[in-house]
C-alpha positions in Angstrom: 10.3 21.2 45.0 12.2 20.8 48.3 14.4 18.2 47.1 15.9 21.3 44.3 16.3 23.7 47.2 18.2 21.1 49.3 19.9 20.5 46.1 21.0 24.4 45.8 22.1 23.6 49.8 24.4 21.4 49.4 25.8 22.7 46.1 26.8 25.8 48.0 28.3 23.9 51.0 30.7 22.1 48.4 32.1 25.9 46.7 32.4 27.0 50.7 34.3 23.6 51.2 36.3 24.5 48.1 37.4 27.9 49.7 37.9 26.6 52.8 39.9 24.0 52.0 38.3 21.6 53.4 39.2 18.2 53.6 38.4 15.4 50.7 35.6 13.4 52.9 33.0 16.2 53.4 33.2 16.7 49.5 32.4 13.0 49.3 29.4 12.7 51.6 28.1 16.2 50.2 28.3 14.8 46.6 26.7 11.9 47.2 23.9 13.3 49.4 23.8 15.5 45.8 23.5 12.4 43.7 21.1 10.8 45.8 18.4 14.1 45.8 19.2 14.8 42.3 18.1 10.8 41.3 14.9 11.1 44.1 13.7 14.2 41.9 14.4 12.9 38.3 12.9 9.4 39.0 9.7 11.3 41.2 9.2 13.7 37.7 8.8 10.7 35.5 5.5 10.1 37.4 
């Protein structure tokens, strides 16, 4: 369950990146950090 609210975290870091114009690396390392908790749940529900 904490792996969707981190989730939620960094989805909402990436639309305040978006406004802020932030540059193009945060977006990376928040997206993969994304990818990585959205795999750690998927594969951990298949259990």
């Amino acid at each position: 369950m904490w792996k969707q609210w981190i989730n939620a975290l960094l989805g909402l870091l990436v639309v305040i990146f978006a406004y802020t114009g932030a540059h193009v690396l945060r977006f990376v390392i928040v997206g993969v950090l994304v990818i990585i908790l959205a795999l750690w749940a998927a594969l951990e529900k298949k259990k």
